[in-house]
C-alpha positions as CSV (number, residue, x, y, z in Angstrom):
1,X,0.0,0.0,0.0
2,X,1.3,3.2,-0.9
3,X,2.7,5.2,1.9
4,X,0.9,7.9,0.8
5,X,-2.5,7.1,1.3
6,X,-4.0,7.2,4.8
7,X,-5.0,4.4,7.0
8,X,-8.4,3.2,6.6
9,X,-10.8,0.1,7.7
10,X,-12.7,-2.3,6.0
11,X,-15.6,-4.6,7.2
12,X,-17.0,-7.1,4.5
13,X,-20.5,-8.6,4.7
14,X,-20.9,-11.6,1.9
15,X,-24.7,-12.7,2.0
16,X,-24.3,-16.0,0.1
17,X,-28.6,-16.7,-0.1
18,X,-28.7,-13.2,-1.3
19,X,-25.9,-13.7,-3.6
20,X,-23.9,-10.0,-2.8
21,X,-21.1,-9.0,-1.5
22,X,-20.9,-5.5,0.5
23,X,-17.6,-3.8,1.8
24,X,-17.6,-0.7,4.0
25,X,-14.3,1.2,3.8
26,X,-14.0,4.2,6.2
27,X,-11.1,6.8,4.9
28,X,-10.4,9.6,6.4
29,X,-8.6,12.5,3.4
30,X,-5.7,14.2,4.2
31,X,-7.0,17.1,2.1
32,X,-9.9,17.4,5.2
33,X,-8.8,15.7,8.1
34,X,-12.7,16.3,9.5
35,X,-14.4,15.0,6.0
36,X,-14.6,10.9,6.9
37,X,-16.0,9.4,4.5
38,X,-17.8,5.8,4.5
39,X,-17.4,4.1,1.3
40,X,-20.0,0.7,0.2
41,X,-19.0,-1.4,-2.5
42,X,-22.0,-3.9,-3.4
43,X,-21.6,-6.4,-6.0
44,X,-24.4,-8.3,-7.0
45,X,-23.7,-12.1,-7.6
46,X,-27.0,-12.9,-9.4
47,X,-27.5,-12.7,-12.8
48,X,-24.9,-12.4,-15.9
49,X,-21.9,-11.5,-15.0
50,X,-22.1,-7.7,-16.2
51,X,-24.6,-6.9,-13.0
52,X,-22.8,-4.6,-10.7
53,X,-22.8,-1.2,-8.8
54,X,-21.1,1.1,-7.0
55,X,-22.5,3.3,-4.6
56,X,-20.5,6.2,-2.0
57,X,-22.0,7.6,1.4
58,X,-21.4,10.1,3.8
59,X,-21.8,11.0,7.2
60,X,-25.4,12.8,7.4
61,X,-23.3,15.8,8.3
62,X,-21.6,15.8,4.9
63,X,-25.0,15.1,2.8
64,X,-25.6,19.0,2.5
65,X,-22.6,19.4,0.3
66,X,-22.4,21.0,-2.9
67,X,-22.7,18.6,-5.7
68,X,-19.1,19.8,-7.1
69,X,-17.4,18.4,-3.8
70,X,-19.3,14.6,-4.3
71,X,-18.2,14.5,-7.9
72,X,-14.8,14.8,-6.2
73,X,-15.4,11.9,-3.7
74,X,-16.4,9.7,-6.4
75,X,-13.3,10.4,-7.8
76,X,-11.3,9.2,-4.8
77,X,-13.5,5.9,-4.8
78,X,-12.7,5.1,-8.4
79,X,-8.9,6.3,-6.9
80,X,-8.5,3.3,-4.4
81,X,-5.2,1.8,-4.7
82,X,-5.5,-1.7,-5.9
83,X,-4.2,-3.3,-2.7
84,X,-7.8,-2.3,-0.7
85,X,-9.9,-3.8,-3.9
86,X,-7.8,-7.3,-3.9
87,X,-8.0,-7.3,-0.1
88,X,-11.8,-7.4,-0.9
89,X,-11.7,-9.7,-3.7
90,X,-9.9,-12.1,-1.0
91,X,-13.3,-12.7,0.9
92,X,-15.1,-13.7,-2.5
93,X,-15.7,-17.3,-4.3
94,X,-13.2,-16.4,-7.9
95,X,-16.2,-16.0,-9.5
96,X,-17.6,-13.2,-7.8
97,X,-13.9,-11.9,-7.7
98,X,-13.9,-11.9,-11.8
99,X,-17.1,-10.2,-12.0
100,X,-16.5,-7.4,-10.2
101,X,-14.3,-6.5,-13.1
102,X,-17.4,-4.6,-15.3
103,X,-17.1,-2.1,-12.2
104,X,-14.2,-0.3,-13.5
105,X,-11.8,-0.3,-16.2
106,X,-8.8,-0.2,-14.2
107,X,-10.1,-2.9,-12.2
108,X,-10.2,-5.3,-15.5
109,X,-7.1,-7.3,-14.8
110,X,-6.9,-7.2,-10.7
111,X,-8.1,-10.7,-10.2
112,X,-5.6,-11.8,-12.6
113,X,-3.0,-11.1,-9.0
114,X,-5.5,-12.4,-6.5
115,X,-3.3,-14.9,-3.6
116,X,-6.6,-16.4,-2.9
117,X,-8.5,-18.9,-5.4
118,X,-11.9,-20.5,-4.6
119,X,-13.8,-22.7,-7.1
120,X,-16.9,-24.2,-6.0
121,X,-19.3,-26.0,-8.8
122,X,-22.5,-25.1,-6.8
123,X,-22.3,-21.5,-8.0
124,X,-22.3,-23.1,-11.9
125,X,-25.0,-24.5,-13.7
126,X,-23.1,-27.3,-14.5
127,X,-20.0,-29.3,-14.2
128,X,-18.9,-28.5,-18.0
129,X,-18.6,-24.2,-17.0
130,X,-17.2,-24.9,-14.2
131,X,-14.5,-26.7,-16.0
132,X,-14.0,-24.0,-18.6
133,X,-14.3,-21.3,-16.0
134,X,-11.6,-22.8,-13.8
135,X,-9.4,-23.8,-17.5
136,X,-9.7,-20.2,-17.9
137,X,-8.8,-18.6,-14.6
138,X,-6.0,-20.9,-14.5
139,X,-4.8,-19.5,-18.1
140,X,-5.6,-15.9,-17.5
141,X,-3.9,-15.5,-14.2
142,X,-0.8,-13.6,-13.5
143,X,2.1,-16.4,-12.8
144,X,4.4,-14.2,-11.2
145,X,2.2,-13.9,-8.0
146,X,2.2,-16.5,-5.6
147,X,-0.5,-18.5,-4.5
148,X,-1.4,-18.6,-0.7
149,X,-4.2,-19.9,-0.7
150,X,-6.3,-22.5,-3.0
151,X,-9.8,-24.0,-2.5
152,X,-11.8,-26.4,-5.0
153,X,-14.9,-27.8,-4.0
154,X,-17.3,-30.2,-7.2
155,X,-20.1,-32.1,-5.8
156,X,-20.7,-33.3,-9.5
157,X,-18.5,-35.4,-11.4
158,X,-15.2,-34.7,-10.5
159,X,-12.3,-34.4,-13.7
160,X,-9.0,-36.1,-13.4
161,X,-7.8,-34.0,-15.9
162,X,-8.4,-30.5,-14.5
163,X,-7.9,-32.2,-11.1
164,X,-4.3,-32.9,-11.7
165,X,-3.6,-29.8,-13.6
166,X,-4.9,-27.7,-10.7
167,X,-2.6,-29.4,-8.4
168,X,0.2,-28.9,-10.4
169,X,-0.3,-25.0,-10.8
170,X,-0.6,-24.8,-7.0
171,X,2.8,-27.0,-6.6
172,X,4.5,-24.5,-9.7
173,X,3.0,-21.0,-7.6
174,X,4.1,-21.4,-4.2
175,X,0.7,-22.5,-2.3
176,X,0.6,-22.4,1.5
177,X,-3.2,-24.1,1.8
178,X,-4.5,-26.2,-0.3
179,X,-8.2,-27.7,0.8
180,X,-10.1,-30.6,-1.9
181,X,-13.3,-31.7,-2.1
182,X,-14.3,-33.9,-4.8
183,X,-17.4,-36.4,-4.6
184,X,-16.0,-40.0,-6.3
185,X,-19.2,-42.0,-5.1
186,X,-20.1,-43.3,-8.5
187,X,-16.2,-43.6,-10.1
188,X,-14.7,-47.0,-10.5
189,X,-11.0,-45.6,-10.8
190,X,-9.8,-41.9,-10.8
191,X,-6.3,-41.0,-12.1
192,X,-4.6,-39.4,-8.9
193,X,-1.2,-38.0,-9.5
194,X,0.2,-36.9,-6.3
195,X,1.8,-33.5,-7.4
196,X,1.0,-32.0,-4.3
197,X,3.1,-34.5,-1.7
198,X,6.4,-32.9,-3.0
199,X,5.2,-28.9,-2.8
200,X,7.9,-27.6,-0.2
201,X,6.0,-24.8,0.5
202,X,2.4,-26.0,1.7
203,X,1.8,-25.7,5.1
204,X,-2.0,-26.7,5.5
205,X,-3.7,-29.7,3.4
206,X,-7.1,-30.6,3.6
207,X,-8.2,-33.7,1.4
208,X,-11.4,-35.2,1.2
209,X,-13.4,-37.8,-1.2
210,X,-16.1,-38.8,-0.7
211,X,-15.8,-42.2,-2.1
212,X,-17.8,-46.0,-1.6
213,X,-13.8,-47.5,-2.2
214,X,-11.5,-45.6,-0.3
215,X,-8.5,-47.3,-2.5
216,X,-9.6,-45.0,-5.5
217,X,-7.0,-42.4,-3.8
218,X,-3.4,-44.2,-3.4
219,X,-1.3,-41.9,-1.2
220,X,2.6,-42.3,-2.2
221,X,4.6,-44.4,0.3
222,X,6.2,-40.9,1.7
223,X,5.4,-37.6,1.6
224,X,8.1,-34.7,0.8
225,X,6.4,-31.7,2.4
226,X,9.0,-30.1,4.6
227,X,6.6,-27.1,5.5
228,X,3.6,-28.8,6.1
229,X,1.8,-27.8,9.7
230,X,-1.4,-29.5,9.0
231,X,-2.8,-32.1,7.6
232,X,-6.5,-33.7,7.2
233,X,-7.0,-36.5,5.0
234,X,-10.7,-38.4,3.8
235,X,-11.5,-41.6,2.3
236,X,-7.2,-42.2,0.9
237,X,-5.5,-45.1,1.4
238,X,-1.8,-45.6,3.0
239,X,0.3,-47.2,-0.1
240,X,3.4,-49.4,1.6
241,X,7.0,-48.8,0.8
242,X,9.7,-51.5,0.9
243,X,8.0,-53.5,3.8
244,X,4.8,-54.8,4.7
245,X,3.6,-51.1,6.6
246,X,3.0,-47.6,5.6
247,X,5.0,-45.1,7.1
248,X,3.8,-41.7,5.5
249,X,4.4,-38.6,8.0
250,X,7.7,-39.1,9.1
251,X,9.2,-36.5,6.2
252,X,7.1,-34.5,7.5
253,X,9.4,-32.6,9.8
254,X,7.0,-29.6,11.4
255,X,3.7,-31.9,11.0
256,X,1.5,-30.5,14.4
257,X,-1.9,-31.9,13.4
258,X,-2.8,-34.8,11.5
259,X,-7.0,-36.0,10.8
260,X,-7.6,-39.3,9.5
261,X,-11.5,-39.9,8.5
262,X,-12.2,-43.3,6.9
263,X,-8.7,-43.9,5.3
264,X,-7.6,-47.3,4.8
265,X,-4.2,-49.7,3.7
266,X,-3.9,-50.0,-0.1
267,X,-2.8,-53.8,-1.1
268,X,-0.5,-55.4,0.7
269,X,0.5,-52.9,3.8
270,X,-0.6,-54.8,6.5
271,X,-0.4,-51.3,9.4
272,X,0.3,-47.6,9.6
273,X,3.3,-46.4,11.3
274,X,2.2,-42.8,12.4
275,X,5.9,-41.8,13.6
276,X,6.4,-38.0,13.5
277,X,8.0,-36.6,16.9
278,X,6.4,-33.3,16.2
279,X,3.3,-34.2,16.1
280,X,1.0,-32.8,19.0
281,X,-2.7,-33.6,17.7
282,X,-4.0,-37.0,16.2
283,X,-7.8,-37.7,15.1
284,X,-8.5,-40.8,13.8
285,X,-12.3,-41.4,12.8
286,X,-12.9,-44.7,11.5
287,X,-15.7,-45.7,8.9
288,X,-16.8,-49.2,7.8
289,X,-15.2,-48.7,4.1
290,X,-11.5,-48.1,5.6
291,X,-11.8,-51.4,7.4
292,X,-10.0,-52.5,10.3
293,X,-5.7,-52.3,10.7
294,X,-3.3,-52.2,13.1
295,X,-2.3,-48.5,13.9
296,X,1.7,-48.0,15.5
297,X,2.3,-44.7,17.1
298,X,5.8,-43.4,17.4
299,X,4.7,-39.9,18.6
300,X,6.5,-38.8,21.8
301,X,5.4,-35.1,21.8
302,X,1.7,-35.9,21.4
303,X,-0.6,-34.2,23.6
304,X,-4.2,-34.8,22.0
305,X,-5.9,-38.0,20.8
306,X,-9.3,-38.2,19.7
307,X,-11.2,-41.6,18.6
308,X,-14.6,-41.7,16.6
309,X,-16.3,-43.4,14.0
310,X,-16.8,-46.8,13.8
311,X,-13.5,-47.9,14.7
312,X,-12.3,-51.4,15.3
313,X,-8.2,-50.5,14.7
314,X,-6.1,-52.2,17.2
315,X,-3.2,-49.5,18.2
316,X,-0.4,-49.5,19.8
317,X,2.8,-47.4,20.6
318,X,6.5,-47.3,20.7
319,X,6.8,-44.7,23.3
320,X,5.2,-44.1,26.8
321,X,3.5,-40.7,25.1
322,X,4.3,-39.0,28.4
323,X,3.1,-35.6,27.0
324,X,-0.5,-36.7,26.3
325,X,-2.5,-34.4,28.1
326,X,-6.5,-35.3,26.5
327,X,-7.9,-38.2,25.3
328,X,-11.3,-38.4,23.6
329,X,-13.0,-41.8,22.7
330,X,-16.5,-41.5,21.4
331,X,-16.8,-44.5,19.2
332,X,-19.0,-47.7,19.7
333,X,-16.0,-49.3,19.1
334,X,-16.2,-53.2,17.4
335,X,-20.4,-53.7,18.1
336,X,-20.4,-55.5,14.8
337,X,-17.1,-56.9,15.1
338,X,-17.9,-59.5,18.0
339,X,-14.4,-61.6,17.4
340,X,-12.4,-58.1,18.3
341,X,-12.2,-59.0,22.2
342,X,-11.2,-56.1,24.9
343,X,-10.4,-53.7,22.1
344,X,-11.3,-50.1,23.9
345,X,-9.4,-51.6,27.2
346,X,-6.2,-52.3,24.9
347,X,-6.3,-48.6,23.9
348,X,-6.7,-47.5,27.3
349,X,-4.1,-49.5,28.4
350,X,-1.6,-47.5,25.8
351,X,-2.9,-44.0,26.6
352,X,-2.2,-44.6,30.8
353,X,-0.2,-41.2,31.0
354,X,-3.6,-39.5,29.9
355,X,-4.4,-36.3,32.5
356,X,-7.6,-35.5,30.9
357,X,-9.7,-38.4,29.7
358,X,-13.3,-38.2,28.1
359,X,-15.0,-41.3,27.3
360,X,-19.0,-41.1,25.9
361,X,-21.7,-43.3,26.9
362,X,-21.9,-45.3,23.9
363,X,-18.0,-46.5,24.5
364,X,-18.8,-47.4,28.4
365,X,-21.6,-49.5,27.0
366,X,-18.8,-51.7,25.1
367,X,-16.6,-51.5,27.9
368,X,-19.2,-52.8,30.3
369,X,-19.8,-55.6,28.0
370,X,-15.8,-56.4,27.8
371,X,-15.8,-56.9,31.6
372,X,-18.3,-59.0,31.6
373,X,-16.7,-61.4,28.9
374,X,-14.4,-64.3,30.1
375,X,-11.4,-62.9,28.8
376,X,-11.3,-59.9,30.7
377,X,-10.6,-62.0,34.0
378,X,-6.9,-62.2,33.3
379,X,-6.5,-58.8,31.8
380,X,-5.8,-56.1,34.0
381,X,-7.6,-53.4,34.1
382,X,-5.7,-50.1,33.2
383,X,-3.3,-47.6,35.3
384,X,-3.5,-44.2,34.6
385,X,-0.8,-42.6,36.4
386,X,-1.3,-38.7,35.6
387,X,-5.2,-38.8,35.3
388,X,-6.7,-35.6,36.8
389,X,-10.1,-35.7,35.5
390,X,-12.6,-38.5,33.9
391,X,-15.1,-36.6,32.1
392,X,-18.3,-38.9,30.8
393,X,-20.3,-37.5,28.3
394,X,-23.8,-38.6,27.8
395,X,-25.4,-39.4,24.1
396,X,-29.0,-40.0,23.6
397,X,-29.1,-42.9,21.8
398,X,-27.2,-45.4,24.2
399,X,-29.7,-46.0,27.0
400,X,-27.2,-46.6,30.3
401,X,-28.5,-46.6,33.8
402,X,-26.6,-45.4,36.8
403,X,-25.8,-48.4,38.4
404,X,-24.1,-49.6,34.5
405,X,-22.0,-45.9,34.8
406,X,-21.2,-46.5,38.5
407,X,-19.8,-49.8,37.7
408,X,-17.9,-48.7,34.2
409,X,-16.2,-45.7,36.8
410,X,-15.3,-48.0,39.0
411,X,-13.4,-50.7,36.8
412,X,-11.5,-47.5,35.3
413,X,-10.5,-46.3,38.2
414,X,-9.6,-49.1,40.7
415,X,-6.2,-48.6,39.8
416,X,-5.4,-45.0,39.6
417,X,-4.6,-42.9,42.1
418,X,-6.6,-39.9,41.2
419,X,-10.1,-40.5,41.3
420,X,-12.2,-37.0,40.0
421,X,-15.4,-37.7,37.9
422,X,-16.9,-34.9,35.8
């Protein structure tokens, strides 16, 4: 922003059912340090894509002046430096961004230098426009300025072709965030390439298919993303390398949070190794297309676990995780896997250096039913150590008495020396 001009403030309201976008800018000018003005930009987001208007108000004070002095403020509005109108273009789907070009010639070209790219095929007729409307942005843009941040959304049929493409032009401009969400449900086979697992400049990734065959969507055996902070993944599958498990986020040297929603093992890996020692914060939600694997952890820094979902994974770990500071476990664990015995005790007997453990109805249910099977009479129960608090959270749809609670509490706590129930 040019030095030059003087500070000013911006608040953006985007009413997506309306389909506008409105930006109040408050300026004060040097040339009248009293005169404030309140600029409004409103695009409308209906209709072709030549719909538009610009509109300036003032404070009431100001509305008596002569009609020389509001040509002139129209003049500043059509004089705002290009950094303000990108910084507003920032808060719109790239659609909307494009169209606000029919406002004003010299505005033509600014979305060609937006950081920020949204494509979303519910704002299309169809899949085919938004193809050629993406093809074209993609073309048109200006490859000299980075790109921060990149977000592509299609509900419809998803194509490989521009897929792959897109993920190329974010690894060739720099990206810092990428987020993907494409629907496979009805694809037999989609051609992944995996341009995106080698960008050294990504630091948040967000994938997610929504696919019946989570093997559609091979991860490679490692990925190269030194940079990468964060890291969701839906509905991919783990590829092995050189042995019998996959071992994917230990390149990933500054990895703090990793999400794992219904991802399985492609062929023949037979576990995940999740070994990262910076990793602070694992979610993993399981889903009856992922199936059921071992998980290995080899993360001594981590401090959050959550497990949800329809989860049957038997996990273990390498280290005493003696940072783990909250555990949450809200799955109904292996109800339709009755030859998986003691399998939410196992866990717990992993995590005993938890301080903060919250467990949900549903999983006491299964826990109650473990204690009362055979097996559990030689298996001790688990030691937590650290525990401060035992929250139990209450869902609706698992009916369980006080007396079934009182007993669940009890078997998780005759071993630990803290004993505080929230």
């Amino acid at each position: 922003m040019p030095s030059s001009f003087p500070p000013f403030a911006i608040s953006i309201f985007f009413n997506k059912s309306k389909g506008s976008v409105m930006a109040n800018i408050f300026v004060p000018f040097p040339s009248s340090p009293s005169h404030k003005c309140n600029i409004m930009l409103w695009v409308s987001m209906e209709g072709k894509e030549t719909e538009g208007m610009l509109k300036m108000t003032t404070d009431k004070r100001q509305q008596k002046r002569s009609r020389s002095d509001r040509e002139e403020e129209r003049d500043r509005l059509s004089e705002l430096p290009d950094c303000v109108v990108l910084h507003i273009m920032e808060f719109m789907d790239t659609k909307y961004a494009v169209q606000t070009c029919v406002l004003s010639k010299r505005w033509k070209d600014l979305w060609k230098r937006l950081t920020y790219l949204g494509f979303n095929t519910t704002l299309f007729k169809n899949v085919v426009k938004f193809n050629k409307f993406v093809s074209r942005v993609l073309s048109g843009r200006d490859g000299s300025v980075s790109l921060l941040n990149l977000e592509f959304t299609c509900r419809g049929m998803a194509e490989p072709k521009l897929f792959n493409r897109l993920m190329k032009y974010a690894v060739l401009h720099n990206v810092q965030q990428f987020t993907v969400s494409l629907n496979l449900s009805f694809r037999q086979s989609f051609e992944f390439r995996p341009y995106i697992f080698s960008c050294e400049s990504l630091t948040f990734l967000k994938l997610s298919f929504n696919s019946f065959d989570t093997s559609i969507v091979a991860l490679p055996g490692s990925l190269n993303m030194p940079a990468l902070k964060s890291l969701q993944l839906e509905a991919v599958s783990f590829t092995a390398r050189d042995n019998d498990y996959a071992e994917p986020f230990s390149t990933c040297n500054v990895l703090n949070t990793l999400i794992l929603d219904g991802c399985s093992l492609h062929k023949d890996a037979k576990f995940l190794s999740i070994s990262n020692s910076s990793l602070s914060s694992l979610t993993i939600s399981g889903s009856f297309e992922g199936g059921a694997y071992k998980i290995a952890l080899s993360t001594p820094n981590l401090s959050s676990l959550t497990v949800t979902g329809h989860n049957n994974h038997t996990i273990s770990s390498a280290c005493n995780l003696s940072f783990l500071e909250e555990v949450t476990i809200d799955t109904l664990g292996y109800t339709l896997f009755p030859n998986t015995d003691l399998l939410i005790i196992s866990w717990l007997q992993v995590l005993t250096n938890v301080k903060i453990l919250r467990l949900y109805s549903g999983t006491l249910l299964t826990i109650l039913r473990d204690i009362s099977n055979p097996v559990s009479v030689s298996t001790q129960p688990p030691c937590f150590v650290q525990l401060k608090s035992l929250i139990l959270a209450n869902q609706p749809s698992a009916d369980i008495s006080f007396e079934q609670l009182k007993r669940a509490v009890e078997y998780l706590l005759q071993n630990s020396p803290q004993r505080r129930i929230d």
